[in-house]
py3Dmol code that shows the C-alpha trace and the ligand (Angstrom):
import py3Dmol

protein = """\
ATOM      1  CA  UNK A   1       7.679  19.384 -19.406  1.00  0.00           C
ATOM      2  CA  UNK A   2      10.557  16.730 -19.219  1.00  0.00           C
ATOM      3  CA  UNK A   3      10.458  13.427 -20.194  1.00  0.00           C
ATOM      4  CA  UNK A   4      11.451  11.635 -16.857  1.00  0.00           C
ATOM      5  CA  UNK A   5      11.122  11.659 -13.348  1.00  0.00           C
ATOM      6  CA  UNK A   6      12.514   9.523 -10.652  1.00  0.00           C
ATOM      7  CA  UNK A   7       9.608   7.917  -8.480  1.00  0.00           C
ATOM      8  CA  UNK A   8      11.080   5.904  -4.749  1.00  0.00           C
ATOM      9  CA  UNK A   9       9.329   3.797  -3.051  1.00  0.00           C
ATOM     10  CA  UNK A  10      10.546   3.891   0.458  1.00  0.00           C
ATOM     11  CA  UNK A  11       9.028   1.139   2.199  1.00  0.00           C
ATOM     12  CA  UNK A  12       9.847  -0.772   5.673  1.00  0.00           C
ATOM     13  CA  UNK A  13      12.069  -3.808   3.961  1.00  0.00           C
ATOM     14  CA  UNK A  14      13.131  -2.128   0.507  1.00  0.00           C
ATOM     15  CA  UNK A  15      13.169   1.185  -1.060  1.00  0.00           C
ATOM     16  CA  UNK A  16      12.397   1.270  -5.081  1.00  0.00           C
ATOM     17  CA  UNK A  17      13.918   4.112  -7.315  1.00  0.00           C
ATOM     18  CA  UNK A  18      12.858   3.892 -10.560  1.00  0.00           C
ATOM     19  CA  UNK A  19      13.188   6.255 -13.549  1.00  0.00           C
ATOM     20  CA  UNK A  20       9.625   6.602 -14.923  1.00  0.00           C
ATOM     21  CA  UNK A  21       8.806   8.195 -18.708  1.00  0.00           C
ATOM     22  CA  UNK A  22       5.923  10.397 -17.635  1.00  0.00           C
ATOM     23  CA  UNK A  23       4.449  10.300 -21.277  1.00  0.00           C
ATOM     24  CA  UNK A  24       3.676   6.283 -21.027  1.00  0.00           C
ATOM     25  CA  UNK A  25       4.173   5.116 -17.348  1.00  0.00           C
ATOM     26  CA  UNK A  26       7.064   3.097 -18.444  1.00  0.00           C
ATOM     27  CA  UNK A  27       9.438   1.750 -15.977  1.00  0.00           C
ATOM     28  CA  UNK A  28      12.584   2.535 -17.933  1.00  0.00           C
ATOM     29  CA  UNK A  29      15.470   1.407 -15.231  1.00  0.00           C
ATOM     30  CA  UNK A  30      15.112   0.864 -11.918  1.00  0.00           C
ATOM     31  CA  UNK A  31      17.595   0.153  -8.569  1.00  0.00           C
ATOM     32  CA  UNK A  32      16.001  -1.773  -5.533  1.00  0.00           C
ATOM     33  CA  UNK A  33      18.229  -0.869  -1.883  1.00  0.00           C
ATOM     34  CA  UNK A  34      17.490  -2.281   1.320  1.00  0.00           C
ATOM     35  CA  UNK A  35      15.790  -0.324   3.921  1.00  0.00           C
ATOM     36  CA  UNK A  36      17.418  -1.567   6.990  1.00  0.00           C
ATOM     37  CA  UNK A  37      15.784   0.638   9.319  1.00  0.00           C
ATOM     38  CA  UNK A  38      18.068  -0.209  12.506  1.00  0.00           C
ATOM     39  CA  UNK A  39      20.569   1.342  11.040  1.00  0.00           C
ATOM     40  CA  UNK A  40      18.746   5.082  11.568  1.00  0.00           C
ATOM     41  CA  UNK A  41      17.388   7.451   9.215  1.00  0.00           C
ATOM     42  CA  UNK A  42      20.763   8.743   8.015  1.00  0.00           C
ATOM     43  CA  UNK A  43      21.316   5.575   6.594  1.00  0.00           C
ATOM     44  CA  UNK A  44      18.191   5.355   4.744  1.00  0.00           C
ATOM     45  CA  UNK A  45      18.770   9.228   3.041  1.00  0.00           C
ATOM     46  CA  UNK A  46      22.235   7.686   2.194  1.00  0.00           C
ATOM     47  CA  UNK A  47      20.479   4.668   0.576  1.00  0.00           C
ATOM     48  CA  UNK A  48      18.138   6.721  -1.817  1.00  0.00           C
ATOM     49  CA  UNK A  49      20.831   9.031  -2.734  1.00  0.00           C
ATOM     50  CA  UNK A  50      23.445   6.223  -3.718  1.00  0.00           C
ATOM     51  CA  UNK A  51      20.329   4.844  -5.633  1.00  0.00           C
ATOM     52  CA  UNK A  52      19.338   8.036  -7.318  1.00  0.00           C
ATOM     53  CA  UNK A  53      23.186   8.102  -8.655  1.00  0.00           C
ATOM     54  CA  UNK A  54      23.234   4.854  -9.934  1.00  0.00           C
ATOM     55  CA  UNK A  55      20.189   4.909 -11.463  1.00  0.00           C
ATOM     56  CA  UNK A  56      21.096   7.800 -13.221  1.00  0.00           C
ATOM     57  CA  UNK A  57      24.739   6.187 -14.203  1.00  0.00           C
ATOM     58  CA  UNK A  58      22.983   3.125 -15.342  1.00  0.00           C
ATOM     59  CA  UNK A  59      20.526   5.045 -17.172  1.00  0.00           C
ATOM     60  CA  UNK A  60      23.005   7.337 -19.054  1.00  0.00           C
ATOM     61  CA  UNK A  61      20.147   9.826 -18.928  1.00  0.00           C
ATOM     62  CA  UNK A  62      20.914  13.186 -17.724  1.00  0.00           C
ATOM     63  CA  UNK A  63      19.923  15.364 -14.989  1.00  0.00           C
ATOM     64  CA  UNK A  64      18.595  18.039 -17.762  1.00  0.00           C
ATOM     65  CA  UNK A  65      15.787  15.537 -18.923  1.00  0.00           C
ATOM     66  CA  UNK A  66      14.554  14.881 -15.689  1.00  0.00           C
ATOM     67  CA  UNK A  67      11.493  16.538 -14.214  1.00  0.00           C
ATOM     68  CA  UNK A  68      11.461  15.473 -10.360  1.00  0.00           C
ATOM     69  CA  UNK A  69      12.012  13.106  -8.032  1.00  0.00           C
ATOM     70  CA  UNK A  70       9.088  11.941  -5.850  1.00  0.00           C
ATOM     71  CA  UNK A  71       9.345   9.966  -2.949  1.00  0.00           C
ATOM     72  CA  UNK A  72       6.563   8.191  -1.068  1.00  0.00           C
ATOM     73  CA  UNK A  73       6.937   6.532   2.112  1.00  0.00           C
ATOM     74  CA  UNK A  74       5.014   4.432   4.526  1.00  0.00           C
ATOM     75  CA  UNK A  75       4.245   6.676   6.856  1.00  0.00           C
ATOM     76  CA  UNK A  76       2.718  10.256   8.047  1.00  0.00           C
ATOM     77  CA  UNK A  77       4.168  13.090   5.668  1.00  0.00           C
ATOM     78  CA  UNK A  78       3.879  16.652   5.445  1.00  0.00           C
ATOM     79  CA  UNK A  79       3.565  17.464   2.082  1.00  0.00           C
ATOM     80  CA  UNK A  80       4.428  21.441   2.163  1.00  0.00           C
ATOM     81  CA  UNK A  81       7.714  20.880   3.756  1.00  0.00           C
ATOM     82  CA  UNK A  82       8.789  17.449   2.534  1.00  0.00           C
ATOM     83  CA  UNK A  83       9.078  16.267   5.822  1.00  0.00           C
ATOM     84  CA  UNK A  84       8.152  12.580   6.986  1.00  0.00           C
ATOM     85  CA  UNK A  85       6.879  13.940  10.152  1.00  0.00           C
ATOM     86  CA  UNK A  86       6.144   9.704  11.164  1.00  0.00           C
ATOM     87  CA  UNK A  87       7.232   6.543  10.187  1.00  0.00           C
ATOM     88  CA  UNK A  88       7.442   3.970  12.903  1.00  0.00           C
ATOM     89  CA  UNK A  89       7.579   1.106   9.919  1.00  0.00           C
ATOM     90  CA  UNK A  90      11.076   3.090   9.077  1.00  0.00           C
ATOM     91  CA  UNK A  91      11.936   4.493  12.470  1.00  0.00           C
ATOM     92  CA  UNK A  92      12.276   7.694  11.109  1.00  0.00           C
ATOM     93  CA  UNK A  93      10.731  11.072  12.799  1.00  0.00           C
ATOM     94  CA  UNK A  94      10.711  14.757  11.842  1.00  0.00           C
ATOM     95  CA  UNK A  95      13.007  13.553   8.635  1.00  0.00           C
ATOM     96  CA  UNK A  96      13.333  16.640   6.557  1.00  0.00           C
ATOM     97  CA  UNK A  97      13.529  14.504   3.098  1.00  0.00           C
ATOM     98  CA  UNK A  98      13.420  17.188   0.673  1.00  0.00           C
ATOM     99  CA  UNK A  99      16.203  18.654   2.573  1.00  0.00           C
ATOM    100  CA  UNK A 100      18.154  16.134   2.342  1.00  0.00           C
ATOM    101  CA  UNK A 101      17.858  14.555  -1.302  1.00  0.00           C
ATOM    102  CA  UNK A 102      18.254  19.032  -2.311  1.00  0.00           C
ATOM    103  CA  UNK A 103      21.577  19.551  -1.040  1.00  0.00           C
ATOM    104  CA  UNK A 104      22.452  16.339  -3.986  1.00  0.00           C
ATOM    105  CA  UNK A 105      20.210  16.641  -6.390  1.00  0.00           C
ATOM    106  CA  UNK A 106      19.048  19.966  -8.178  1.00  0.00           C
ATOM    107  CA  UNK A 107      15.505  18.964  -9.114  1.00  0.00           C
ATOM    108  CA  UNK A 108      12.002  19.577  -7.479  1.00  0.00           C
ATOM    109  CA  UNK A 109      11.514  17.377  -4.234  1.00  0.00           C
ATOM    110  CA  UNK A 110       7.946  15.840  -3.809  1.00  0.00           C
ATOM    111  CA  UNK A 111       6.898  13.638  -1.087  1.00  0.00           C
ATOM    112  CA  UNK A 112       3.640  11.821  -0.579  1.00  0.00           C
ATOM    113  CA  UNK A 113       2.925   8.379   1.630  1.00  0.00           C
ATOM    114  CA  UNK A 114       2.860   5.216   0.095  1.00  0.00           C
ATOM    115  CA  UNK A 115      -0.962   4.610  -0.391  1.00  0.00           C
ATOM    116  CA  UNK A 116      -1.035   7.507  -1.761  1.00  0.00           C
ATOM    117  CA  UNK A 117       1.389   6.929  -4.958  1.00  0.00           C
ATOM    118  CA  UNK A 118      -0.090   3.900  -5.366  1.00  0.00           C
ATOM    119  CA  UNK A 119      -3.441   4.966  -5.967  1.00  0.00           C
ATOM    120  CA  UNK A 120      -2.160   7.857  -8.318  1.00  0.00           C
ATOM    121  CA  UNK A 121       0.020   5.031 -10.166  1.00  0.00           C
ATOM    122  CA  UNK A 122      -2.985   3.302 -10.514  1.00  0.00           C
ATOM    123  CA  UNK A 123      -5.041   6.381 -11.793  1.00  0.00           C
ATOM    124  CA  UNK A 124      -2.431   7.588 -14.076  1.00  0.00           C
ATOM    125  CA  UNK A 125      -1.917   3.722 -15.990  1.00  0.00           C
ATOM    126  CA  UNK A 126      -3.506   1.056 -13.809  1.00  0.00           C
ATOM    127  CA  UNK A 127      -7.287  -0.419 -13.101  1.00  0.00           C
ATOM    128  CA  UNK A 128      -8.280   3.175 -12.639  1.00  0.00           C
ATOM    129  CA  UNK A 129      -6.993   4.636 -15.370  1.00  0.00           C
ATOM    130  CA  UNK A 130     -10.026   7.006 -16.952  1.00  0.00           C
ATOM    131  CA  UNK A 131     -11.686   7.299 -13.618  1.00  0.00           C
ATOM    132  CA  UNK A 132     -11.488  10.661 -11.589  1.00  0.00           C
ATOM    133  CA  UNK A 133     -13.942   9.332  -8.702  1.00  0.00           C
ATOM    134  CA  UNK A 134     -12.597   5.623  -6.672  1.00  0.00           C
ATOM    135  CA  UNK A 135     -11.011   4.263  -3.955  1.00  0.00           C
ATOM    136  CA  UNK A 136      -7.897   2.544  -3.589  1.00  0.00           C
ATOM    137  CA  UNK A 137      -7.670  -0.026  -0.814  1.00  0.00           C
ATOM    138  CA  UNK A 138      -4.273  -2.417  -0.137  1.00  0.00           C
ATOM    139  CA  UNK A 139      -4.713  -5.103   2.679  1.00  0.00           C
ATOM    140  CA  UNK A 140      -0.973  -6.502   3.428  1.00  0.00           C
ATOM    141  CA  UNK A 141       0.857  -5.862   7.290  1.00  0.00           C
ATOM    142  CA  UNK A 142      -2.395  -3.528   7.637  1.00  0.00           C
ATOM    143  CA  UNK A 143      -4.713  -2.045   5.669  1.00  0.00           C
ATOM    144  CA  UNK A 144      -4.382   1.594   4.101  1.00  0.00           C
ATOM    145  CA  UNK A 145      -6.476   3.353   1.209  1.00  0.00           C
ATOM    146  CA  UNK A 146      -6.512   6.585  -0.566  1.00  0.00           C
ATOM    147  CA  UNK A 147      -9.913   8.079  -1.704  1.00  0.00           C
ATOM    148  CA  UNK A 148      -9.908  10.028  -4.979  1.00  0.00           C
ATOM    149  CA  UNK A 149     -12.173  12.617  -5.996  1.00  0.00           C
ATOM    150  CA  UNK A 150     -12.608  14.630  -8.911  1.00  0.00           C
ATOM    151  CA  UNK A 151      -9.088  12.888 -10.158  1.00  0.00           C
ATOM    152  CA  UNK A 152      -6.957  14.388  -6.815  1.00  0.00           C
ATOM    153  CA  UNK A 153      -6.408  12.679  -3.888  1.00  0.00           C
ATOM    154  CA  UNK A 154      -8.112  13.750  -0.854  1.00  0.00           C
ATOM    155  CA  UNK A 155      -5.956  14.336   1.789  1.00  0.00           C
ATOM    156  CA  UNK A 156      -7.892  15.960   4.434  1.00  0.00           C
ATOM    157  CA  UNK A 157      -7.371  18.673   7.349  1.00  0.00           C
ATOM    158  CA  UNK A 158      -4.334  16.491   8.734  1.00  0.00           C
ATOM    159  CA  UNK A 159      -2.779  14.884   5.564  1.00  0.00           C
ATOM    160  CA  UNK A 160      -4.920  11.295   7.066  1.00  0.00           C
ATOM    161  CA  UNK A 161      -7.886  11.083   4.910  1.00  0.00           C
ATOM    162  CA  UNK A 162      -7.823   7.257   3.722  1.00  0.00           C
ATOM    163  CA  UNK A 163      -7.103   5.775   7.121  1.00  0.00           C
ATOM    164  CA  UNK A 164      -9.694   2.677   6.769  1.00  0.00           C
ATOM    165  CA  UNK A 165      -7.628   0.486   8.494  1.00  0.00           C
ATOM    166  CA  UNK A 166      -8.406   2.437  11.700  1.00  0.00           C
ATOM    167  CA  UNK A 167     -11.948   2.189  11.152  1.00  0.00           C
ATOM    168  CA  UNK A 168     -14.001   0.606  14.200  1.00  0.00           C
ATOM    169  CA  UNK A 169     -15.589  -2.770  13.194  1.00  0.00           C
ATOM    170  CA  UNK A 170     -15.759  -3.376  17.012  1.00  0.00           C
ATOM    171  CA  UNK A 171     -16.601  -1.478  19.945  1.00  0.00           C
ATOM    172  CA  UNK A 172     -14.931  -3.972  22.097  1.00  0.00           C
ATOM    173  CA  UNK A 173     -12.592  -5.679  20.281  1.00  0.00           C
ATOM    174  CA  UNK A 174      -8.994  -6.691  19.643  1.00  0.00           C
ATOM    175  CA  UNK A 175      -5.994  -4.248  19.972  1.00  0.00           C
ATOM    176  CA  UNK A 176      -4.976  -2.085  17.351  1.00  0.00           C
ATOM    177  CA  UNK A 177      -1.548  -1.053  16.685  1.00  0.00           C
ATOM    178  CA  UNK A 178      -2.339   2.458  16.432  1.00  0.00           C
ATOM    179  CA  UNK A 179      -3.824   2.059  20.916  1.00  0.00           C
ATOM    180  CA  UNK A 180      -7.524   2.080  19.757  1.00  0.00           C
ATOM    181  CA  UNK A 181      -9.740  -1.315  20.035  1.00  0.00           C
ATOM    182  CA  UNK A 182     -11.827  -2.472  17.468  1.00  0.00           C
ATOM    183  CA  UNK A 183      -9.710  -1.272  14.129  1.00  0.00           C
ATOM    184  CA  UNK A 184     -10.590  -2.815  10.638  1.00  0.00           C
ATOM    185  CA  UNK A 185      -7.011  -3.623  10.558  1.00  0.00           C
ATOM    186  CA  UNK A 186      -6.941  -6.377  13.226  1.00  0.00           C
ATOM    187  CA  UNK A 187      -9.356  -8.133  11.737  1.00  0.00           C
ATOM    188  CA  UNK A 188      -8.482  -7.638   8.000  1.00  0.00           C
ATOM    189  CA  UNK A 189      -4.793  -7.048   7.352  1.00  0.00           C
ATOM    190  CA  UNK A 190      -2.437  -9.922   6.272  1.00  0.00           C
ATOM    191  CA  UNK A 191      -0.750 -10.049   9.598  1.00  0.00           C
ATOM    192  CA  UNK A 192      -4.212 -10.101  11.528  1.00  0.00           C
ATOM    193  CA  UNK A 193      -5.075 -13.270   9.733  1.00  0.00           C
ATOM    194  CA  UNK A 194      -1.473 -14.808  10.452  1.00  0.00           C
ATOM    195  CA  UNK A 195      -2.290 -14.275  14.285  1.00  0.00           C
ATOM    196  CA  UNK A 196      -5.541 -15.999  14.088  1.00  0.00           C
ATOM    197  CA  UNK A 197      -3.728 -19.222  12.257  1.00  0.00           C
ATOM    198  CA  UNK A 198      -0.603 -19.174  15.072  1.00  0.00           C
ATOM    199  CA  UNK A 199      -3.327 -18.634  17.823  1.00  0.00           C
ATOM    200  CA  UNK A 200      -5.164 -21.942  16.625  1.00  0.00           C
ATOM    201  CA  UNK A 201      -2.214 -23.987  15.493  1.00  0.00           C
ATOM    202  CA  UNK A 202      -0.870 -23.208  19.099  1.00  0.00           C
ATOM    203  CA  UNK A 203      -4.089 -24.518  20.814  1.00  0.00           C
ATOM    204  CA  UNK A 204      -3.582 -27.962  18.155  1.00  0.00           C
ATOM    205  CA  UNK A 205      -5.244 -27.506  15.455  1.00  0.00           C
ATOM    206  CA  UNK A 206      -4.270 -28.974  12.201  1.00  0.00           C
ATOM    207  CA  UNK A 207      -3.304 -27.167   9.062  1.00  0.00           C
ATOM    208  CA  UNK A 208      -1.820 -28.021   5.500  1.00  0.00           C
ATOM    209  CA  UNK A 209      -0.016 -24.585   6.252  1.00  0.00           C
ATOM    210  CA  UNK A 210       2.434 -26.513   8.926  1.00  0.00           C
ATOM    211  CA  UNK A 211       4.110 -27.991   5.815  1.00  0.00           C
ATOM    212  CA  UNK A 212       5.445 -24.695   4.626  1.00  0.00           C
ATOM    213  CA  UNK A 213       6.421 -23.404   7.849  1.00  0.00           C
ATOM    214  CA  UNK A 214       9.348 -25.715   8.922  1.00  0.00           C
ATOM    215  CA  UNK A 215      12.778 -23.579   9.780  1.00  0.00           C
ATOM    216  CA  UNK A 216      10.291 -20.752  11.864  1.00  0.00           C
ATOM    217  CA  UNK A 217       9.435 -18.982   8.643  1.00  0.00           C
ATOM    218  CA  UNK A 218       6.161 -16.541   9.152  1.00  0.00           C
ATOM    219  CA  UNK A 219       3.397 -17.201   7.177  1.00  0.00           C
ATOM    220  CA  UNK A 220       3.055 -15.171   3.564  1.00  0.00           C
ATOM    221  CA  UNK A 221       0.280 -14.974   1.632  1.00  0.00           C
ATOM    222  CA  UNK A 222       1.360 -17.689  -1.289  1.00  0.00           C
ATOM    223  CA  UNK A 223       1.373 -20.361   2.156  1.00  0.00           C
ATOM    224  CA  UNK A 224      -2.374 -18.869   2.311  1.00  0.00           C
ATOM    225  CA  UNK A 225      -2.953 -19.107  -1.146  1.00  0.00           C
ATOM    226  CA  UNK A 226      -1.181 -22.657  -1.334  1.00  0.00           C
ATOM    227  CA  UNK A 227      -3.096 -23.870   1.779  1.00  0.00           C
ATOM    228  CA  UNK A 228      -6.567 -22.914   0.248  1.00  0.00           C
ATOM    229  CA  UNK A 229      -5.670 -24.540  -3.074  1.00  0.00           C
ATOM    230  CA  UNK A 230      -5.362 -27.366  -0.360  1.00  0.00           C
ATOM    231  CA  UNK A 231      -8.979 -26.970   1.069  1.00  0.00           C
ATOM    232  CA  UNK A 232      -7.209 -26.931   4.512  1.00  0.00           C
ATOM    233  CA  UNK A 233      -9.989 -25.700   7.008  1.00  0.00           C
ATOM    234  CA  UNK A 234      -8.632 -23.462   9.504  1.00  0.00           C
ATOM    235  CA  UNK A 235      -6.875 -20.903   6.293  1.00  0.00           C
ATOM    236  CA  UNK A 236     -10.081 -20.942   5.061  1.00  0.00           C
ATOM    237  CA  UNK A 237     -11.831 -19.935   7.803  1.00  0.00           C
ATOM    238  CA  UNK A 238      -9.354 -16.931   9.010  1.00  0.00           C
ATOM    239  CA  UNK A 239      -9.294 -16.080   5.894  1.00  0.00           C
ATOM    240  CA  UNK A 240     -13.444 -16.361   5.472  1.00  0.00           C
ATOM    241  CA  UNK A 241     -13.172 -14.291   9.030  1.00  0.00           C
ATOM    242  CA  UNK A 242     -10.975 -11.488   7.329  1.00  0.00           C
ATOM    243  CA  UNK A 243     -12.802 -11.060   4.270  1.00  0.00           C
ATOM    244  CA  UNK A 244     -16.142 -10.538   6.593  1.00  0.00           C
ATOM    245  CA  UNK A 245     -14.504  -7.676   8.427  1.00  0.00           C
ATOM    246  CA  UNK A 246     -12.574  -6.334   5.438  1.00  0.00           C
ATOM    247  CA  UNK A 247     -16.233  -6.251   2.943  1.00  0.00           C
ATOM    248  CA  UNK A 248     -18.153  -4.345   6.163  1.00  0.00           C
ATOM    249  CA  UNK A 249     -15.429  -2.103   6.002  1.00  0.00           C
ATOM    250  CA  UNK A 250     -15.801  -1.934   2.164  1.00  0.00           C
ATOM    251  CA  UNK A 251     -19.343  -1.277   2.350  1.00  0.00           C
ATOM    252  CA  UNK A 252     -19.348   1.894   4.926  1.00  0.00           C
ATOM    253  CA  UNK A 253     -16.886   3.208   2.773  1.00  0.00           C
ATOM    254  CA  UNK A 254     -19.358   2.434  -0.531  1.00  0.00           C
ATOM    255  CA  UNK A 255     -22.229   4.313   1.312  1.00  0.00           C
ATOM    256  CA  UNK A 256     -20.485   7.098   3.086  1.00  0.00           C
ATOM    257  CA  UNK A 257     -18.321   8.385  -0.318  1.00  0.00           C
ATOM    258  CA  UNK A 258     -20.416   6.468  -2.938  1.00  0.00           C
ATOM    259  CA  UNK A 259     -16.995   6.202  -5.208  1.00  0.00           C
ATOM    260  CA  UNK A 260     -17.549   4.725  -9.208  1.00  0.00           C
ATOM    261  CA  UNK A 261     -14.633   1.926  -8.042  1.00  0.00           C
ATOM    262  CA  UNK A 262     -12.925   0.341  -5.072  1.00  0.00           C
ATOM    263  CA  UNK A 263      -9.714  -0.917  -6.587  1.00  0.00           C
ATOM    264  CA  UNK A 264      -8.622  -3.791  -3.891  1.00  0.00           C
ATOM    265  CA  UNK A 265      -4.593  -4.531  -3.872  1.00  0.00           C
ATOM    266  CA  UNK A 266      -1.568  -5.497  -1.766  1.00  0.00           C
ATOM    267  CA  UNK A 267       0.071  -9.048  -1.634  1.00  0.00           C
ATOM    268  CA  UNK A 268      -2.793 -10.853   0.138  1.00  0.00           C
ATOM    269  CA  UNK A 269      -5.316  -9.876  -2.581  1.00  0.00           C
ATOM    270  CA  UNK A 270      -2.837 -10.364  -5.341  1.00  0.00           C
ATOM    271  CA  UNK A 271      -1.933 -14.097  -3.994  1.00  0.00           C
ATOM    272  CA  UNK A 272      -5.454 -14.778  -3.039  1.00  0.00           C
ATOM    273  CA  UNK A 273      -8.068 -14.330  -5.530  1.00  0.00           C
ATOM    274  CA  UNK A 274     -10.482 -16.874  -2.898  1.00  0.00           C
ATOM    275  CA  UNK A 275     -10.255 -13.760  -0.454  1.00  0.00           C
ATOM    276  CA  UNK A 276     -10.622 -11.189  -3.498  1.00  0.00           C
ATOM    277  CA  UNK A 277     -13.566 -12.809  -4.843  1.00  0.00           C
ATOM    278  CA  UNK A 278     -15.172 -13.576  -1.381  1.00  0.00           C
ATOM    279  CA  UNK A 279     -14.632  -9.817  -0.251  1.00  0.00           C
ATOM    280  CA  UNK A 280     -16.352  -8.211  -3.205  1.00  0.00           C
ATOM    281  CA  UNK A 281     -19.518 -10.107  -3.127  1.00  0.00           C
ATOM    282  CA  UNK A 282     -19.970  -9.495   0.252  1.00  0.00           C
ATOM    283  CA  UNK A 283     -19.355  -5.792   0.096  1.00  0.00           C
ATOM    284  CA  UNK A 284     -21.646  -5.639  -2.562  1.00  0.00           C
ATOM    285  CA  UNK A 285     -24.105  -7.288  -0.314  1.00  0.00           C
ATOM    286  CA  UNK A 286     -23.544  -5.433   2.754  1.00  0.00           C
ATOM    287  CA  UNK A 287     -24.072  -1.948   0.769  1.00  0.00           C
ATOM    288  CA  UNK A 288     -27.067   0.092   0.646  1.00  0.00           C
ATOM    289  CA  UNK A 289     -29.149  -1.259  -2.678  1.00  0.00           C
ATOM    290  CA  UNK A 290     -28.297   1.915  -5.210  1.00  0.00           C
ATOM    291  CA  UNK A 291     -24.800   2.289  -4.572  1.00  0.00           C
ATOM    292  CA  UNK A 292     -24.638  -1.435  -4.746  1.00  0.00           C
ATOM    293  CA  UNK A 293     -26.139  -1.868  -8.305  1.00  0.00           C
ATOM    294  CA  UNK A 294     -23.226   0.705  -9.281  1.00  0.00           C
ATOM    295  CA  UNK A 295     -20.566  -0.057  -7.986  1.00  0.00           C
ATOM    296  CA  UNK A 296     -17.726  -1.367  -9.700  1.00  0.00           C
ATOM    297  CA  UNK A 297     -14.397  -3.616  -8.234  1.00  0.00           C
ATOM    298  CA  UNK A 298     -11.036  -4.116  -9.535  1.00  0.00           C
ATOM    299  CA  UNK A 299      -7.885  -5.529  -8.629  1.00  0.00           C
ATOM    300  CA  UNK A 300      -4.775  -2.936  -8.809  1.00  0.00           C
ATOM    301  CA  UNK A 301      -3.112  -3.564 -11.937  1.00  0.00           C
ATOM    302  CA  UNK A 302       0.868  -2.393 -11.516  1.00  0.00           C
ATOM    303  CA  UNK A 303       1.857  -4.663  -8.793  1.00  0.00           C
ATOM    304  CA  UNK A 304       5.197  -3.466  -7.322  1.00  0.00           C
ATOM    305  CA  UNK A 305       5.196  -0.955 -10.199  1.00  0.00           C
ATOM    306  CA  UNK A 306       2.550   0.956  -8.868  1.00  0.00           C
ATOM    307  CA  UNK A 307       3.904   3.323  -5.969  1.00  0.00           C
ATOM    308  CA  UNK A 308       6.977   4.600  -7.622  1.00  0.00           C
ATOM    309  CA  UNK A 309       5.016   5.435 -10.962  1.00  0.00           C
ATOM    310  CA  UNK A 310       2.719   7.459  -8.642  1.00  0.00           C
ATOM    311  CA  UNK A 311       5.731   8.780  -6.606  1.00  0.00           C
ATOM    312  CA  UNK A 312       6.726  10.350 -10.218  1.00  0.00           C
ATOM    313  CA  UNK A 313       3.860  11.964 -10.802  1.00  0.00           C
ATOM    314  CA  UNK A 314       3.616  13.446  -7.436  1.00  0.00           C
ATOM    315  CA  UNK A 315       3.592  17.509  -7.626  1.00  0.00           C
TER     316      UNK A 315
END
"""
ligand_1 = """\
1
ZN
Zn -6.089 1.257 14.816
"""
view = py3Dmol.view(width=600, height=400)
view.addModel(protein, "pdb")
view.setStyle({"model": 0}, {"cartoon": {"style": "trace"}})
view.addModel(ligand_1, "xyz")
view.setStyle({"model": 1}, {"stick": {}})
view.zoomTo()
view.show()
């Protein structure tokens, strides 16, 4: 077994390439690229191999000590074949990675989706580090989770397992990105509770959050965070509204897998502890009383770190 492997990140704004030690987790060097997706998928292969180079220039470590590279992206993948069959976050369709990054770079080519290398970042030297038997779930622009079982992730018949942000919280509800009514994740993502604050502040209600939003800037989660640190009313409620949805999601998934840990991450519940906090205890609530008593919660622990450790460990 090498020492290294490379671990990327590809993601819809920025793709990560990072040269991992797979003994300690360590984030040795890293390179950070911009995805700019309009420019079409050529450009993005372009992008990770100009990044792969430099990080190993920068580096000064050579090919012969490196393991792998493992890429996971934000989208559907097919593992066998190192294909990204679906990304519409990247634009990017039938995009034979492994291909690709081969004809550069004679190493093994992995490729897994981004929740995915998260959660195995977070199993190998995050919160769930020592437990073979969680769930990972990250609420940002939607919400995605990985389940884990017996320490490997389960990826089901299709490569979807994990999809909770597709889960119906409402027969007749909102629209979903994905053409179904009713998802999890327009009621519970980041951008779901951005909608519900432009929607009111259209109609005239007041918010702190107007403050922070001069110039046409979108709302992030430190505005939330700021904005609750404010008491301001209408983030709390959305917010209050979100974490509802998000903990009866939470709570099927508690009773239907009955996992030792739901790890809870992304940039709304790093930012937010109000909405971490809130969501927990009201998971724990809403779940049937045994697997309630048990169950444990943490927040992910590698930040930004945490998909391209994963992405190195990917086999
Ligand atoms: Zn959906």
């Amino acid at each position: 077994m090498k020492k290294f492997s490379i671990g990327i990140d590809l993601g819809g704004t920025k793709i990560l390439i990072a040269l991992v030690n797979r003994e300690t987790g360590e984030v040795v060097h890293h390179v950070k690229k911009k995805t700019k997706k309009d420019k079409g998928p050529k450009n993005i292969i372009r992008k990770m191999v100009e990044g792969i180079e430099e990080l190993i220039e920068e580096s000064s470590i050579s090919l012969e000590n490196i393991q792998s590279i493992g890429v996971g992206a934000a989208g559907q993948v097919d593992r066998e074949n190192g294909i990204l069959i679906g990304a519409p976050n990247l634009d990017c369709y039938d995009l034979n990675i492994r291909e690709h990054l081969s004809s550069h770079f004679n190493l093994p080519i992995y490729l897994g989706n981004d929740v995915e290398i998260a959660a195995m970042g977070e199993m190998k030297f995050g919160a769930a580090k020592g437990y073979d038997d969680f769930v990972c779930v990250f609420v940002g622009t939607g919400v995605g989770s990985s389940i884990v079982k017996n320490g490997k992730i389960i990826h089901g018949a299709t490569g979807t397992a994990g999809e909770i942000g597709h889960m119906i919280v409402d027969l007749n509800g909102r629209q979903c990105a994905c053409g179904a009514h009713g998802c999890l994740e327009a009621y519970a993502s980041r951008s779901a509770i951005e909608k519900r604050i432009e929607g009111a502040l259209r109609k005239g209600r007041h918010s702190v959050i107007l403050d922070y939003l001069e110039g046409g800037k979108s709302i992030s989660s430190s505005m939330i965070q700021k904005s609750i640190e404010r008491e301001d009313e209408l983030v709390i409620q959305c917010v209050n509204e979100a974490s509802e949805y998000l903990s009866g999601g939470l709570a099927s998934i508690i009773n239907f897998i009955n996992p030792k840990l739901v790890i809870l991450g992304g940039g709304l519940v790093e930012a937010v502890d109000y909405f971490y906090k809130n969501t927990i205890k009201k998971a724990r609530a809403k779940s049937l009383p045994v697997p309630a008593t048990k169950i444990e919660f943490k927040k992910a622990a590698l930040g930004d770190y945490s998909g391209v450790i994963g992405a190195a460990f990917l086999e």
